[in-house]
N, C-alpha and C positions, 0 to 999 in steps of 0.2 A: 513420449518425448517432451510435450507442455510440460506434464508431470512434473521432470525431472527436472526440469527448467526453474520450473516456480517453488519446488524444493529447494534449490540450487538460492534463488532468492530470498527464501523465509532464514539462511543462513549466514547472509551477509548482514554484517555490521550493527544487526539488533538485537540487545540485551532482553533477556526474555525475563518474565518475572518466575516464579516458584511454579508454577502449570503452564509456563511456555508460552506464553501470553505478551503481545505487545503492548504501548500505551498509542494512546492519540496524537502524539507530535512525534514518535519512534514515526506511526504509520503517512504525517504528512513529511516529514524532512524525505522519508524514502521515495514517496509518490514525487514531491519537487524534482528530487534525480532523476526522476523518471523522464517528467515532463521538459527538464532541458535537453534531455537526449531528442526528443520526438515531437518538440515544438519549435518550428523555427523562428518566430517570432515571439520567444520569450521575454512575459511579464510577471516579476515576483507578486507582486498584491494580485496577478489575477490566477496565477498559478496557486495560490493559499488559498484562496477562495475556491477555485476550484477542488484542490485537495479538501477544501475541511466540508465541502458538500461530501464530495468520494468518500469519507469518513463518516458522513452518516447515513447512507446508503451502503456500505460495506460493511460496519457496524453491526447495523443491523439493533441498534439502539441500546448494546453492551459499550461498558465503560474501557472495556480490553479487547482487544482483536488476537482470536485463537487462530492455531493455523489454518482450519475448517473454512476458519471466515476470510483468512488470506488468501487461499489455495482460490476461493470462487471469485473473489475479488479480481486477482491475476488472472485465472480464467475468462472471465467477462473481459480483459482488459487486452489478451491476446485473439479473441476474435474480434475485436473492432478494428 
């Protein structure tokens, strides 16, 4: 059911390059969505900040996020 969920995600709204690859501001604009759903006391500069640490811990210190690195990302992201 995650599975399908976080598939269901890697679908929306982001332009993949030639090997299905996100970039770095595709992966914080969508984490910010994220975090206005499930933060109720939303701050954009702390929200980016946060997002651009989650980008380099998701990363994983590629310049492109594969779905591999999505898929654990969202995983990690749905048990907290």
């Amino acid at each position: 059911m995650i599975s399908k969920a976080i598939q269901g995600l890697w679908g929306i709204d982001m332009e993949k390059d030639i090997l299905g690859c996100i970039t770095k501001e595709q992966y914080i604009v969508f984490l910010l969505r994220i975090y206005k759903v499930l933060v109720d006391d939303y701050d954009e500069t702390k929200a980016r900040a946060s997002a651009e640490d989650d980008w380099k811990n998701d990363s994983r210190g590629e310049s492109m996020m594969s779905y591999t690195l999505f898929y654990d990302s969202m995983f990690e992201l749905a048990g907290t």
